[in-house]
N, C-alpha and C positions, 0 to 999 in steps of 0.2 A: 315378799308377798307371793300368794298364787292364788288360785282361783277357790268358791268353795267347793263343797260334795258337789252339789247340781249346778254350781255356776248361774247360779240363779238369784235374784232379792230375797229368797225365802229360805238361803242357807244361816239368814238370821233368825234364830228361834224363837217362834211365837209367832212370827206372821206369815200369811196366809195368800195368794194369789187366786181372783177368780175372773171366768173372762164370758162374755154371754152375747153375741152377735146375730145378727137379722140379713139374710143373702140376698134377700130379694130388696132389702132396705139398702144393704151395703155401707152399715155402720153397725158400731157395737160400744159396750162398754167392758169396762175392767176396773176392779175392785183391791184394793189393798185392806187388809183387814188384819188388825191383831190379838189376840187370844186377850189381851187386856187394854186397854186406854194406853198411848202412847206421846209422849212429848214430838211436837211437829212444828215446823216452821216454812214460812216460805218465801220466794225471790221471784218476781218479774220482769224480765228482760225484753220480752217482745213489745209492739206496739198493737197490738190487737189483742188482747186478752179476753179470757170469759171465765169469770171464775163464782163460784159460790162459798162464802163463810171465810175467806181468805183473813178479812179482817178479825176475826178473833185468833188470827196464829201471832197477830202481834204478843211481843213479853209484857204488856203491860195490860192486857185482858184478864179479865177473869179466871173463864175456864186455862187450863194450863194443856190440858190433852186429848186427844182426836180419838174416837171409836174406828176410823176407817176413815180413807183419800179415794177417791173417786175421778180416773179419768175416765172421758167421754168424747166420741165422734159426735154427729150431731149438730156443732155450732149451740146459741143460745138455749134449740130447744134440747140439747144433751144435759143440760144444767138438773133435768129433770131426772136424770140416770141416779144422784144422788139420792132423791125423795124417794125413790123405791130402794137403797141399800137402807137409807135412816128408818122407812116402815119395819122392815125384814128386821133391824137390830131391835127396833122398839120391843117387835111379837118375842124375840130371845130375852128382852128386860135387860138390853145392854143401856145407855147411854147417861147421862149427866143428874144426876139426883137433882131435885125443885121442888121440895115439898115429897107426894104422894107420885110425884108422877118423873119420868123418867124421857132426858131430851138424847138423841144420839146425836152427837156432833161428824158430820160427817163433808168436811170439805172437797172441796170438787176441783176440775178443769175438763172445758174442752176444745176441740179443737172442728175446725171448719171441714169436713167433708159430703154437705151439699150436693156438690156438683158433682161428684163423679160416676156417674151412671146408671143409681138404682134407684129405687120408686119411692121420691119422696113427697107422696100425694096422698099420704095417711089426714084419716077423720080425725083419731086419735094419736096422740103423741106417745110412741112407742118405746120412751127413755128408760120410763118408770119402771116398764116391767123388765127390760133389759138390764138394770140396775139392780133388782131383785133375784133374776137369774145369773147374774155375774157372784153375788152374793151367797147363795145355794151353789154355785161351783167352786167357791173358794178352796183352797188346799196346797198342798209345797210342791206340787208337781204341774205344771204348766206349758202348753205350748207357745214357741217364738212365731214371729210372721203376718200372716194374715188373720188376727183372732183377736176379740176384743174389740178395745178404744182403736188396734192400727188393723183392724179388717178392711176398710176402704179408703186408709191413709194413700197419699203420694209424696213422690217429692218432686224436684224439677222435673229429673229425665225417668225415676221407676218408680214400681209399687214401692209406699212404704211397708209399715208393721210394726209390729209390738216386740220388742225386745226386753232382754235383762241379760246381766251379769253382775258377779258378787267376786270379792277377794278377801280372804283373809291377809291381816298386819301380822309382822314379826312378834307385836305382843299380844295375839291372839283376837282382836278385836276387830269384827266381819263389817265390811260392806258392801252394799248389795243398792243396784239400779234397778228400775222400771220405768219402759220410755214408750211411747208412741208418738211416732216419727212420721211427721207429715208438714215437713218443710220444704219451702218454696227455693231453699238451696237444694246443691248436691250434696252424698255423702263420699262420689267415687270419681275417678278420672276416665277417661273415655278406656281404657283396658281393665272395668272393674276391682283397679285397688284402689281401699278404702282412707280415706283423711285420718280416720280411724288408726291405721295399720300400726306406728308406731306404739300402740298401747297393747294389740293384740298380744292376747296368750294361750298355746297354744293350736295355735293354726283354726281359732273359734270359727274364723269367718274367712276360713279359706287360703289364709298364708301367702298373699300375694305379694306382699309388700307392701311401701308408702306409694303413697297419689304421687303422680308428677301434675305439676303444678307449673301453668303456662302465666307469668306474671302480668299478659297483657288480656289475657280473659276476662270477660264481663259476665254476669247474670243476663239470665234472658227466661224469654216467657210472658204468658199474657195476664197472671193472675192478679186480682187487685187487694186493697187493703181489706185482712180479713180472712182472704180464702187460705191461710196456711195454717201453720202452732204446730211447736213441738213441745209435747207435755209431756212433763217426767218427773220421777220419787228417784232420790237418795235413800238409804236406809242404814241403819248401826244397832248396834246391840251396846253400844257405849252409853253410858251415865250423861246426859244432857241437860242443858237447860235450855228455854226456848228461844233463849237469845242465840246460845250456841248452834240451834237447829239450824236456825235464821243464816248465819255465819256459813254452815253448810250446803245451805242451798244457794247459798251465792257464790262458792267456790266451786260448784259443782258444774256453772254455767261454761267455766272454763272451758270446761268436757264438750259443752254441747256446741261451741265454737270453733273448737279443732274437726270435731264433726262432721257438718254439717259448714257449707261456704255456698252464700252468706249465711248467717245466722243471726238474729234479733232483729231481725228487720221491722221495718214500719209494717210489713204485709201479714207479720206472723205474732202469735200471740205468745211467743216460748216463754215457758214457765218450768220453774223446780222447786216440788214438794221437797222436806226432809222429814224424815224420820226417825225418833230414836227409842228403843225399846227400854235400854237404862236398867241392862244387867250384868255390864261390865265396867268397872270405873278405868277413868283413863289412870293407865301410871301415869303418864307424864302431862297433865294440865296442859302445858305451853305447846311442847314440840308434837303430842302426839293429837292435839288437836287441830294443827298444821297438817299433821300425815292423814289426818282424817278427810280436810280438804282436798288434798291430793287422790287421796284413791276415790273419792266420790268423783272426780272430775275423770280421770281414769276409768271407771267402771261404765261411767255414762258415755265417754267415748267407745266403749266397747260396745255394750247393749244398742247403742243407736246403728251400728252394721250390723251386730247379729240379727234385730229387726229386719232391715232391709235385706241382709244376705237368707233369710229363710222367709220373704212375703213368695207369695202367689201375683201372677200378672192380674191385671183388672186394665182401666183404660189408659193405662201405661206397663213392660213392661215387666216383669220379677229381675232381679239384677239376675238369675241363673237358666233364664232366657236369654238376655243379653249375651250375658260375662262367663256361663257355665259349661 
């Protein structure tokens, strides 16, 4: 395996990354988007979640595939981030044929950042059009960190942020992450290496090595049910069905548990989209839909430090404050 071109979700072909954030709001959203309708799946592992249209990624729905995934800062009213990506695809005549008229299926997540600092004493709910502008910035080229869904992420001790990485398999077939990390764990040991480290490639996120890990450490912190989630997409260019997506995003949580300690807590709503574009067939059905597993959980371990390792301080914080 190694990394792709950009080491990015977007060295899988067709889709798109777009990110649209508010500084004085101190939340954003980010858009996943693919040049065609995409087979998608998904898995919920936190206990606080907030998601919109999850239920039609079930296999046994209708529609079979997604115009675009939508994460979002925000808490409940980010859920709105979505209805301004689904207007914007409507005005392009993307979305689900019904007769004369046209639905864009656009599932979402978001996560809790509220609290942390910026002015959220808005008349109007600002999701919409944030979701519109994430959508008009779509493109393969993207920045990591403070941008987006993880502009006023946290985590325990630092700023979070939006991450990605992608790797290509031995039989050519790409996968690629997108996370925004704002979990109520850590992702680092008190000398900035990452939980992460062991998957690193590269030296993406600084080459420090693995976390030391004190076996009698507790969690700590004041935040309660709610104020956390770490949201993130899988993604493949491999031939799926939506059962297999599903399969994928559950494999993928792997990643986000080596991650991040703790992780799926009652306090957090972590979640993983998948994705797949389905213009590579697996050779191998069995084994290499195993190896698909794996490097999605790999990739999402990676993207979740390179997030953190390039956020900006806010009211915690940048790990290159700290650790740099």
């Amino acid at each position: 395996m190694r990394p792709g071109a950009l080491n990015l979700i977007t060295d899988i072909a067709g889709l798109r990354v777009g990110n649209a954030d508010d500084a004085k709001v101190r939340s954003g959203a980010t858009v996943l988007l693919g040049d065609a309708p995409f087979v998608a799946g998904v898995h919920v592992m936190g206990g606080a979640p907030g998601t919109r249209e999850t239920d039609l990624l079930a296999p046994d729905k209708t529609v079979q595939e997604v115009d675009a995934l939508v994460l979002s800062g925000g808490s409940a009213f980010g859920l709105d981030a979505a209805s301004g990506v689904a207007d914007g695809l409507r005005a392009m005549g993307r979305g689900f044929a019904v007769g004369d008229q046209r639905v864009p299926i656009v599932p979402g997540a978001i996560l809790f950042d509220l609290l942390n600092g910026g002015d959220k004493g808005w008349d109007r709910n600002p999701y919409g059009a944030l979701g519109r502008a994430a959508l008009d910035d779509a493109g393969r080229q993207f920045p990591l960190g403070s941008v987006g869904a993880g502009f006023g992420a946290t985590t325990m001790d630092l700023a979070g942020g939006l991450g990605s990485a992608s790797v290509v398999l031995d039989c050519g077939i790409t996968v690629g992450a997108l996370v925004a990390v704002n979990a109520l764990g850590c992702v680092c040991d008190d000398g900035g290496r990452f939980h992460s480290a062991p998957y690193e490639m590269d030296a993406e996120f600084g080459g420090r090595g693995p976390a030391r890990l004190d076996p009698a450490w507790e969690p700590y912190g004041d935040r309660r049910q709610g104020q956390s989630t770490t949201i993130a997409i899988v993604a493949t260019d491999a031939v799926l069905t939506q059962a297999q997506a599903t399969r994928l995003a559950v494999a993928a949580h792997d990643g986000m548990a080596r991650a991040i300690v703790p992780s799926h807590t009652p306090m957090d709503g972590d979640l993983v989209f998948a994705a797949a574009t389905g213009t590579r067939a697996l050779p191998d059905p069995v084994w290499d839909a195993l190896r698909l597993g794996h490097a999605a959980s790999a990739c999402l371990s990676r993207a979740i430090a390179r997030g953190v390792y390039a956020a900006d301080g806010g009211i915690l914080p940048a790990w290159r404050d700290r650790h740099g």
